[in-house]
NUZA-92391 format. One record per residue (C-alpha): x negated, y, z negated. Coordinates in steps of 0.2 Angstrom, whole numbers. Layout:
<patis>
      x      y      z
      X      Y      Z
...
</patis>
This chain:
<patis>
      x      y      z
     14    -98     75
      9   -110     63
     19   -111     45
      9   -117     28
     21   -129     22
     18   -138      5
     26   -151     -3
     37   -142    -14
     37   -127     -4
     58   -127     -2
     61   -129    -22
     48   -115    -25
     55   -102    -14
     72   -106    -22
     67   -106    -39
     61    -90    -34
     75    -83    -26
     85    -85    -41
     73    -76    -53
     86    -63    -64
     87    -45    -60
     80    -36    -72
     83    -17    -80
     67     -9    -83
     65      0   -101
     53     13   -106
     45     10   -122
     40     30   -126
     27     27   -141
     16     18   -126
     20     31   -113
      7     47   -112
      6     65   -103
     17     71    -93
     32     58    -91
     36     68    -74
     20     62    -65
     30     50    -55
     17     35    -61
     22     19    -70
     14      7    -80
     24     -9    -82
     22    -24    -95
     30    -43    -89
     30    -55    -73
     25    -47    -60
     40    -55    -49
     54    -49    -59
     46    -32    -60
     44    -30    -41
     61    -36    -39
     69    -24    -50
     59    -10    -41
     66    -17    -25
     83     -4    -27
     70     13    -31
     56      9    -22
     60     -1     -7
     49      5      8
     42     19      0
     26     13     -9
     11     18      3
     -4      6     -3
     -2     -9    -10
    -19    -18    -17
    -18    -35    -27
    -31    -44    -34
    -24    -61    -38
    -32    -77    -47
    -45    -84    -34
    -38   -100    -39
    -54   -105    -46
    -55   -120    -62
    -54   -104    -74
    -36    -98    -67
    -25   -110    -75
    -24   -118    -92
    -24   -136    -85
    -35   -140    -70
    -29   -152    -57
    -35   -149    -41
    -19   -154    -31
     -7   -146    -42
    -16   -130    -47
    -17   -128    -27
      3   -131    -26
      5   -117    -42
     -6   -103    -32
      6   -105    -17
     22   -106    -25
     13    -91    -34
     10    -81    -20
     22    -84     -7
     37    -74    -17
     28    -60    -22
     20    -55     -7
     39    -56      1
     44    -43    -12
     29    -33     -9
     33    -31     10
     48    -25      7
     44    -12     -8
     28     -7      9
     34     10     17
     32      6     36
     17     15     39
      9      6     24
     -3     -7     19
     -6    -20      9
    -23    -26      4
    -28    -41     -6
    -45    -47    -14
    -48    -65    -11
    -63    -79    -10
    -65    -95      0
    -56   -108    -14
    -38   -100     -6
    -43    -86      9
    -39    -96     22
    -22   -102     13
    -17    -83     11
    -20    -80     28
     -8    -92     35
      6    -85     21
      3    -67     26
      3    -71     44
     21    -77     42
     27    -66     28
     22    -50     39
     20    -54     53
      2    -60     65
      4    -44     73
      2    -33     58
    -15    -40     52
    -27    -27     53
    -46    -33     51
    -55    -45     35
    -66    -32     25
    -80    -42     18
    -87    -33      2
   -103    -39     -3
   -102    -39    -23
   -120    -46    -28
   -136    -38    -29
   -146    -51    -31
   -144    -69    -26
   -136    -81    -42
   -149    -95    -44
   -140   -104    -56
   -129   -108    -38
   -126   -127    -35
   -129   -123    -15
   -128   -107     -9
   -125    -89    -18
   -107    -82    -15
   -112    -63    -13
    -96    -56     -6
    -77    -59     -8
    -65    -55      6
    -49    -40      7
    -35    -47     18
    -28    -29     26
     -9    -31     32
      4    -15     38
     21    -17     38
     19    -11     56
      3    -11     63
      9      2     74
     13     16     62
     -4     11     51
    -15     25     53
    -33     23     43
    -40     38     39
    -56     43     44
    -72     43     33
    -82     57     28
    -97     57     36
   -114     54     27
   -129     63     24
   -140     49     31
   -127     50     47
   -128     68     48
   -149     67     49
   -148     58     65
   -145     75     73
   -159     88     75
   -163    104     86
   -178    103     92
   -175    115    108
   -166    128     95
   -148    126    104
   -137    137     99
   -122    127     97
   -132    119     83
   -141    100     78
   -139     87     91
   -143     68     96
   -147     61    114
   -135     48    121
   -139     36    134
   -134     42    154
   -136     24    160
   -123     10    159
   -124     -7    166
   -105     -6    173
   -101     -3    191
    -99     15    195
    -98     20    213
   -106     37    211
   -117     33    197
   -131     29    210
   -143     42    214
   -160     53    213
   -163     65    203
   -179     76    201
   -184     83    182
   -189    100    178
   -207     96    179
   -206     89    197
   -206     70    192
   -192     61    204
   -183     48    195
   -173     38    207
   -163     31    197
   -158     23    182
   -167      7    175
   -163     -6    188
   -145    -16    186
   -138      1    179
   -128     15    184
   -127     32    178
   -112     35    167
   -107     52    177
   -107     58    198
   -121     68    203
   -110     83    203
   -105     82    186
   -124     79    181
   -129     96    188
   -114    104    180
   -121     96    161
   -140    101    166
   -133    119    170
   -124    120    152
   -140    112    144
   -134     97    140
   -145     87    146
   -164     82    139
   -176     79    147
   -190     76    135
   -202     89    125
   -212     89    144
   -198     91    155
   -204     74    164
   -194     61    151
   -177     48    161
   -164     62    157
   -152     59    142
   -134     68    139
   -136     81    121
   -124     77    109
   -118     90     97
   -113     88     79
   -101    101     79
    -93     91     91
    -89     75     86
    -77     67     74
    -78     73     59
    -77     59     52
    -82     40     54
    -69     23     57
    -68     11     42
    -81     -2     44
    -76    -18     39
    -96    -24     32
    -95    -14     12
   -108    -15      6
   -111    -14    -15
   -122      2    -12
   -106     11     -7
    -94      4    -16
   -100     -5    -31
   -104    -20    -37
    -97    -31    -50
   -110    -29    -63
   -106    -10    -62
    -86    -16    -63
    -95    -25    -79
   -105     -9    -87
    -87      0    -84
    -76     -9    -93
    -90    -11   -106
    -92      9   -107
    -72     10   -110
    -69     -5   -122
    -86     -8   -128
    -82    -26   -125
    -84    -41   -110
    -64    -45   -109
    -62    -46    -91
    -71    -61    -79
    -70    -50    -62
    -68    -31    -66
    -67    -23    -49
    -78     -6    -49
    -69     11    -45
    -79     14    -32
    -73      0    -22
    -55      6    -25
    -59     22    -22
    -66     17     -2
    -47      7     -1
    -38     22     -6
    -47     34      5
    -43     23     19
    -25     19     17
    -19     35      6
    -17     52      8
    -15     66    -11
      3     60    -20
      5     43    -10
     13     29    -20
      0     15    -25
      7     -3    -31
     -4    -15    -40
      4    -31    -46
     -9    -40    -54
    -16    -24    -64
    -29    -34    -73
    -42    -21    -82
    -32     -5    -75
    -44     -1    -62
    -32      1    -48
    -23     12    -57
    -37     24    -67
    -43     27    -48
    -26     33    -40
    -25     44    -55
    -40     51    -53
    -37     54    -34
    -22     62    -37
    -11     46    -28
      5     40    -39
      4     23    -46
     17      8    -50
      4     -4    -60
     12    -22    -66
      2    -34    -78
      9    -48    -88
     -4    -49   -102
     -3    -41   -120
    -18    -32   -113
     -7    -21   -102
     -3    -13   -120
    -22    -16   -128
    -33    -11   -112
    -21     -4    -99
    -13      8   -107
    -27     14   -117
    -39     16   -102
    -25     26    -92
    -25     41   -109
    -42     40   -107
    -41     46    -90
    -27     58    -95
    -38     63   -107
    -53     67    -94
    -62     51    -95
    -79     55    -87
    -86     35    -81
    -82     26    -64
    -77     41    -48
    -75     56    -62
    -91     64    -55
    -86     61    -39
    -70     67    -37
    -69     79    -49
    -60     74    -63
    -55     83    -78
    -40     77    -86
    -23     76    -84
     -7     68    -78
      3     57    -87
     12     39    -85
     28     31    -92
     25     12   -100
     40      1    -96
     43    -18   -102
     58    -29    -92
     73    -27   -101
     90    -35   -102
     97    -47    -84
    110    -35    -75
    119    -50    -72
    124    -62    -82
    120    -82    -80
    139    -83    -70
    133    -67    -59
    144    -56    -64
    140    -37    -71
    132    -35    -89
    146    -25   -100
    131    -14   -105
    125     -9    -88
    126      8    -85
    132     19    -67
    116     23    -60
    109      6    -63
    123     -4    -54
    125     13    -39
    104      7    -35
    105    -11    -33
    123     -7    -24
    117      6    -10
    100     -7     -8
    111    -20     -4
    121    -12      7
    108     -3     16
     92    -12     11
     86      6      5
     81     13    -12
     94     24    -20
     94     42    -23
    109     51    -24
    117     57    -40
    125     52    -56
    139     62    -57
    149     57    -40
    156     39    -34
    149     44    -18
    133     35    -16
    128     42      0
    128     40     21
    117     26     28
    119     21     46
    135     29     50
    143     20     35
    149     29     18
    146     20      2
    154     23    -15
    156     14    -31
    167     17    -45
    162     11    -62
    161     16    -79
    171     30    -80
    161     39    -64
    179     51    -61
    178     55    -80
    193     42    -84
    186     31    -99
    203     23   -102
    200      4    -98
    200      3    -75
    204     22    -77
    194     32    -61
    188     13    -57
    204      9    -47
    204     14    -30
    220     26    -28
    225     38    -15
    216     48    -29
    202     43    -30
    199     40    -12
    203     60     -9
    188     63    -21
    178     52    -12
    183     59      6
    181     76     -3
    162     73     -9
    160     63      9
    163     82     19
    152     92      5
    140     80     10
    144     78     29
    158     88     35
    156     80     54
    158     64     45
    171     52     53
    165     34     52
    167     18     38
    169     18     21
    163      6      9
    171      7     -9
    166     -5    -23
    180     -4    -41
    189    -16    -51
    205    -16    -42
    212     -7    -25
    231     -1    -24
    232      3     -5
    238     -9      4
    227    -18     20
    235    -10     31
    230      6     23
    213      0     21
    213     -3     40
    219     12     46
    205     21     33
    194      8     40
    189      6     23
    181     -8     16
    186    -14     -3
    172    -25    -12
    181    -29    -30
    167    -27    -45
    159    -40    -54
    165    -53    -41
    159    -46    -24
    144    -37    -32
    128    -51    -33
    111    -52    -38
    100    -50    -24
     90    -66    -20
</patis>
C-alpha cells in the first residue's frame, strides 16, 4: 500500500504525539438547556480536545463529519505553496488518527474536501484506517450556476471522503423513498395488491432454460426473447407468474411479456447514491442565506447548508447516535444533530465558538425555525454544556498534577490499560473488568483515608476491599489484578501468588502519546 511521506513527516507526528493531556472545563455562563443532554460544545485546538476525549469517548462516537481547510491561499496567514502543503499534512495526519480511535466500530467518518488536497487525504486515510474500510467518494454538486469569473473551468462540486472503522460492521441506512420514485408505479389493470411497475423478463446472460415460446393471451406467439437474450426465468416458473397475474402483457394482451412489480413490495427505501445533488441537499448560497438569517452577517467563506448534513446523518445515524465534528466552523454540524435528535461533541478553535456557535445552538434550543426545522419537525429543546481545555494532567516532567482529581486520573488510567473509555464509579478503587484483567487505582483519598498515602498504599487492607468490590462486581471472578498507588507493602512474592500487578503513581502512570 502506498505511504504519503513528506519531508518532515517523522518530526510532525512526534511533535504531535507529544501534545499535553488536557482536563476539559465547563464554563456554565456559556452552557444552555438541559445540561443532561449528553451534547458538548467545546472551545480550543481541535487535537488536544480529541485527545482528552480519547479516556470517555473512545470507540463510542457513531458519525464523525469534518470539514477542514481545503488548503486553498485563504487557509493560512502566510501563503507558500511548498510549506502551506507541508502544514495541511502535519495538520491532518494526527487528528484523523485520534479520530479513528474516538469511531465506534460500526462507524464513519466522513470528510469534506476539494482537488487542491483530495487526493493527499486519500492516501492519509488509506493508511490511517485502513484501504479496506473506504466506502465510496460522494460527489455533492454545490453550485447552481456556473462561476464565470472562473480562470478555466467552474468547480461546481467538492468531494466527502466516507471511511468505517470497519467496513464490515458499517451499515448505511436506507433512504426514504421519494414522491417522484413512488409515481413510476401505477395500476392500470386495478390489481389488487396495489400500484406497480413492469420489469424486463429478458437478460442477455446465459441461462439454460431461459430459451423458449410462448404464446400471449391474444394468440400472438412470441418465440422468444429479442435475439442474443434469454428469459430471466424457466418456462415453468413463467406459467406459475402469468397464473398469479404477474405478468403484463400489454393493454391488448399481444405486447413481449414483462414481469409486474409491486410497490408494496419492494424496499422501502432507496441505497445512498453517491451523485448529490444541490436540489436535495443544498447548495452553498443557501449555507450563505442561513448563516445570514441567524447572524444577519457574511462571517463564514464556505457555510455548509443543513440540508446536506442532514442527508449524511440519515445515512450514517440512527435517534441519540454520538455525532463528532472537529472543525465546527459556523455550528452546522451540530444545529442539525440537534435538531435530529443525535448527540453532538462539536470542537472549534475560534472566538466564534463563543460569538456564533454557541449562540446559534440556543437558538436551536430555543426552537429556531431556518435550515431542516420544517422538515423535521422542530420545536425547541435540548441543551448543550460549553467547555474550554483546561489545566495539563501532567506536568512538563510527566508526572500527576497535584490538583487532578480521582475520576480524572481512574479514565485516562482504565483507557490505557484497556484502550477503552471509562465508566465505572467515583466512589470505589475498583475501576472495572476488561479482558479477563481487574483494574484498580488508588488515589486521592478513594478508601476515605485523607492523611497523606492514607487508602493510596496497597495493604492487605486495601487489597481486601478491592477483592471485595471485585466479587460484588463478578463473584465468578478469578483472574489478574492490576493496582496502581503510591507505594505497595506486600512483598513480590505475595504479588506473585495474588498475580497482581503493582504500577507505582506518578512514575508508571504516563501521558498517552
Amino acid at each position: 500500500m502506498p505511504i504519503l511521506n513528506w519531508l518532515t513527516r517523522d518530526e510532525d507526528i512526534r511533535t504531535a504525539q507529544h501534545v499535553p493531556y488536557r482536563l476539559l472545563e465547563e464554563v456554565p455562563d456559556l452552557s444552555a438547556g438541559d445540561g443532561g443532554a449528553g451534547n458538548m460544545l467545546i472551545q480550543g485546538d481541535n487535537l488536544e480536545a480529541l485527545k482528552a476525549l480519547l479516556p470517555f469517548y473512545a470507540g463510542r462516537v457513531k458519525c464523525i463529519y469534518v470539514d477542514p481547510p481545503y488548503n486553498t491561499r485563504s487557509a493560512f496567514e502566510h501563503y507558500d505553496d511548498n510549506l502551506e502543503h507541508t502544514q495541511w499534512l502535519a495538520m491532518m495526519w494526527p487528528r484523523l488518527e485520534l479520530l479513528r480511535d474516538l469511531l465506534a466500530e460500526d462507524g464513519s467518518i466522513w470528510v469534506s474536501i476539494d482537488d487542491n488536497e483530495g487526493h493527499y487525504l486519500k492516501v492519509i486515510m488509506d493508511e490511517v484506517f485502513g484501504r479496506s474500510n473506504f466506502i465510496d467518494t460522494v460527489i455533492w454538486r454545490k453550485n447552481y450556476s456556473p462561476k464565470s469569473s472562473a480562470r478555466h473551468f467552474s468547480s461546481d462540486h467538492d468531494y466527502i471522503l466516507v471511511y468505517a472503522r470497519n467496513s464490515e460492521a458499517f451499515k448505511p441506512n436506507l433512504m426514504p423513498r421519494t414522491e417522484k420514485q413512488d409515481k413510476a408505479y401505477k395500476n392500470p389493470d386495478n390489481d389488487p395488491r396495489g400500484p406497480w411497475k413492469t420489469s424486463d423478463l429478458s437478460a442477455r446472460n446465459f441461462y439454460s432454460l431461459g430459451k423458449y415460446a410462448i404464446t400471449s393471451p391474444s394468440g400472438r406467439e412470441i418465440k422468444g426473447p429479442p435475439g442474443g437474450n434469454y428469459w430471466r426465468v424457466s418456462e415453468e416458473n413463467f406459467w406459475q407468474l402469468d397464473a398469479d397475474n404477474r405478468i403484463w402483457w400489454g393493454k391488448n394482451g399481444d405486447a413481449i411479456p414483462q414481469i409486474k412489480r409491486f410497490l408494496s413490495e419492494v424496499k422501502q427505501g432507496v441505497t445512498p447514491q453517491t451523485i448529490w445533488s444541490y436540489e436535495e441537499v443544498g447548495h452553498t448560497q443557501e449555507a450563505k442565506k442561513e448563516i445570514l438569517k441567524l447572524f444577519e452577517e457574511d462571517v463564514f467563506l464556505t457555510p455548509k447548508p443543513e440540508r446536506l448534513m442532514q442527508r449524511v446523518m440519515q445515512v450514517a445515524t440512527n435517534s441519540k447516535d454520538l455525532v463528532l465534528d472537529s472543525f465546527l466552523g459556523s455550528g452546522t454540524t451540530a444545529a442539525v444533530a440537534h435538531k435530529m435528535g443525535r448527540r453532538y461533541i462539536a470542537i472549534e478553535l475560534g472566538e466564534h465558538a463563543v460569538t456564533h456557535c454557541a449562540p446559534r445552538l440556543q437558538k436551536v434550543i430555543e426552537g429556531e425555525p431556518g435550515g431542516i426545522s420544517e422538515a423535521v419537525g422542530w420545536q425547541g429543546g435540548g441543551g448543550f454544556r460549553f467547555y474550554r481545555l483546561g489545566p495539563p494532567v501532567f506536568d512538563e516532567e510527566g508526572h500527576i498534577r497535584q490538583d487532578i482529581r480521582f475520576p480524572v486520573l481512574a479514565a485516562h488510567v482504565w483507557f490505557s490499560e484497556t484502550d477503552r473509555p471509562w465508566d465505572g464509579s467515583a466512589d470505589s478503587p475498583l475501576l472495572g473488568i476488561h479482558d479477563g484483567r481487574a483494574q484498580a487505582l488508588l488515589y486521592n483519598g478513594i478508601l476515605g483515608d485523607k492523611r497523606p498515602g492514607g487508602g493510596n498504599v496497597l495493604t492487605r487492607a486495601t487489597l481486601a476491599l478491592i477483592r471485595e468490590d471485585i466479587a460484588k462486581l463478578a463473584p465468578d471472578f478469578d483472574g489478574p489484578l492490576t493496582v496502581y498507588g503510591e507505594q505497595s507493602r506486600l512483598t513480590p512474592a505475595t504479588l506473585d501468588r495474588e498475580r497482581i500487578t503493582f504500577k507505582q503513581t506518578p512514575y508508571d502512570v504516563k501521558a498517552r502519546a
